[in-house]
C-alpha positions as CSV (number, residue, x, y, z in Angstrom):
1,X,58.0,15.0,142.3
2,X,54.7,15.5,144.2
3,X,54.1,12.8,146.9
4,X,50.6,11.2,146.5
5,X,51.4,8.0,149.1
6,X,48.5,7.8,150.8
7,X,49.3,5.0,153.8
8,X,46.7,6.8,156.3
9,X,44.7,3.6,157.9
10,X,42.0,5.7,159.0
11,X,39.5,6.4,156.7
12,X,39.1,10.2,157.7
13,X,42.9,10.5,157.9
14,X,43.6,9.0,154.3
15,X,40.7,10.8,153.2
16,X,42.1,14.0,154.7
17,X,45.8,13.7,152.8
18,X,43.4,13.0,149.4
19,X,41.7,15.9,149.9
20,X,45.3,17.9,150.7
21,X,47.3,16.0,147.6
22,X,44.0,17.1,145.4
23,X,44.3,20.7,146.4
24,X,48.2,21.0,145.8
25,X,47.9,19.2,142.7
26,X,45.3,21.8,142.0
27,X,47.3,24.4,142.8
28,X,50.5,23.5,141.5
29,X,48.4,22.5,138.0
30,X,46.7,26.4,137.7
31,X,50.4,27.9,138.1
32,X,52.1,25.8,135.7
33,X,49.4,26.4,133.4
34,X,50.0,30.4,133.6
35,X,53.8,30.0,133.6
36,X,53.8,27.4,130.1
37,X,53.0,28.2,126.9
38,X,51.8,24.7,125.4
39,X,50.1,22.0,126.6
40,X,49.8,18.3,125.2
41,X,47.4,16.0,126.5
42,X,48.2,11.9,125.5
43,X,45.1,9.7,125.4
44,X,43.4,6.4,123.2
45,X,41.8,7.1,120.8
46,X,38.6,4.8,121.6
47,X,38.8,6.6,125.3
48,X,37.7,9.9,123.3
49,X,34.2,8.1,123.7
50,X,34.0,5.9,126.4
51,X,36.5,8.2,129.1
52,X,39.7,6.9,130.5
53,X,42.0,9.0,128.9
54,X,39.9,10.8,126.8
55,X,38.8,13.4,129.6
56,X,38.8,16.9,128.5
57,X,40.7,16.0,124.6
58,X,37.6,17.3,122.6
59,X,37.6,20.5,124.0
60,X,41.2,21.3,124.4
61,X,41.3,20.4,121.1
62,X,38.3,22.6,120.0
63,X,40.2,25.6,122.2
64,X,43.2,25.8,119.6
65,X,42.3,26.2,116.0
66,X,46.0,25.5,115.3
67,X,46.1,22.6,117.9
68,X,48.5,19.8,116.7
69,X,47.5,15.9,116.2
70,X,50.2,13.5,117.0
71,X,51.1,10.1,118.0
72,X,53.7,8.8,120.5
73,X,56.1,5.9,120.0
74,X,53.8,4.0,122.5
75,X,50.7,4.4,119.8
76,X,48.9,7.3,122.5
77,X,47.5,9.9,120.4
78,X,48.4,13.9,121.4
79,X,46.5,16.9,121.1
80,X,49.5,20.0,121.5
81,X,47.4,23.1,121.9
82,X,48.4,26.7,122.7
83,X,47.9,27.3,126.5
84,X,44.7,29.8,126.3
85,X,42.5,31.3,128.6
86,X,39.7,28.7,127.6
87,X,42.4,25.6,128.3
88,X,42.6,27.2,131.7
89,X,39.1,27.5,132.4
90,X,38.1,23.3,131.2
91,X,41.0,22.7,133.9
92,X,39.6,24.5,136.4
93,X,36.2,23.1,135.9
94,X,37.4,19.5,136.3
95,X,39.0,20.7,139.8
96,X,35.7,22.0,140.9
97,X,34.5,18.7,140.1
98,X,33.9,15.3,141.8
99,X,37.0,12.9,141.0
100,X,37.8,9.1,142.1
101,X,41.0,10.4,140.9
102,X,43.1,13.4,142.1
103,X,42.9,14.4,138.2
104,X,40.7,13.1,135.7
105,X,43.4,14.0,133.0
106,X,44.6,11.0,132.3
107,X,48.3,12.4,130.9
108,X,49.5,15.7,129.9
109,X,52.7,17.6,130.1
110,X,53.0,21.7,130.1
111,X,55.8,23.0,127.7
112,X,57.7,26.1,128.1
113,X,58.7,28.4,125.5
114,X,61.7,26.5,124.6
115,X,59.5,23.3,124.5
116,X,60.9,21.6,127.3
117,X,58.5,19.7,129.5
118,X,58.0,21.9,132.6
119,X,54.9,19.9,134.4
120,X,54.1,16.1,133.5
121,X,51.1,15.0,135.6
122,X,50.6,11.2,134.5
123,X,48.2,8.4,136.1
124,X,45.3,11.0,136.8
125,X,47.7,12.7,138.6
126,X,49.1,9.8,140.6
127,X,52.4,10.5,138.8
128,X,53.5,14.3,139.0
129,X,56.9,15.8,137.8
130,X,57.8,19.3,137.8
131,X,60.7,21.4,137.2
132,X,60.7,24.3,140.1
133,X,62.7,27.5,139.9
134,X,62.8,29.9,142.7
135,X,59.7,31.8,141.1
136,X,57.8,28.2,141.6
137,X,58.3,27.8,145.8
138,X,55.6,30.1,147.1
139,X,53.4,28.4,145.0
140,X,54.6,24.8,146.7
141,X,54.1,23.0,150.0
142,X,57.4,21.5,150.1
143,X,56.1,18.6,152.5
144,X,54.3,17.0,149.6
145,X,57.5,17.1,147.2
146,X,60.3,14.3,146.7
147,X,63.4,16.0,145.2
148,X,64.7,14.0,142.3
149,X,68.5,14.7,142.0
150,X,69.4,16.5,138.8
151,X,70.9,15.2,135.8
């Protein structure tokens, strides 16, 4: 699990750590999305106008012809698209962008070829789970990870 706590009382310090969480988020975001296959973005429908969740849906959607619609049990709509090179190029857009957030994707998860979640950034990236193999580490600052105990 990345750790974005952010206790810095110094406005340049906590400000610094954003800035670090942001580019390791960044990082750790482009190599997941070369190592998975699929990606599927959750958002309100209403948001696809007004921007909360909707950040990015339209053209993800518009990358895949063969993108999937769904709906989760919690009533968020899901675009499923084929991880492309175009998917990979709106996401590195929005990181050379100016963000309140650390993400301005509001939820996705990045899917492997088995379809098992590999990378679930949630919260604009406030919420980031990740399944690391050895490949993954020297792509990883291991000070910014809490290690959740298997299952």
């Amino acid at each position: 699990m990345l750790d974005t706590s952010n206790i810095e009382e110094s406005e340049e310090k906590y400000y610094a750590r954003l800035q670090m969480i942001k580019a390791f988020w960044n990082n750790i975001t482009n190599h997941f999305l070369k190592k998975g296959k699929r990606i599927k973005l959750k958002y309100w429908p209403d948001d696809t106008h007004n921007g909360y969740s909707g950040y990015g849906i339209k053209e993800i959607d518009e990358s895949d012809k063969n993108a999937l619609q769904e709906i989760d049990t919690d009533e968020l709509f899901i675009v499923n698209a084929e991880i492309n090179n175009r998917i990979r190029d709106i996401f590195q857009k929005s990181m050379d962008e100016d963000h309140v957030f650390i993400s301005p994707f509001f939820y996705f998860d990045i899917i492997d070829e088995e379809g098992i979640s590999i990378f679930t950034s949630q919260d604009n990236g406030d919420n980031v789970l990740m399944f690391l193999t050895e490949q993954d580490f020297p792509f990883v600052d291991e000070s910014l990870l809490i290690s959740l105990p298997e299952m």
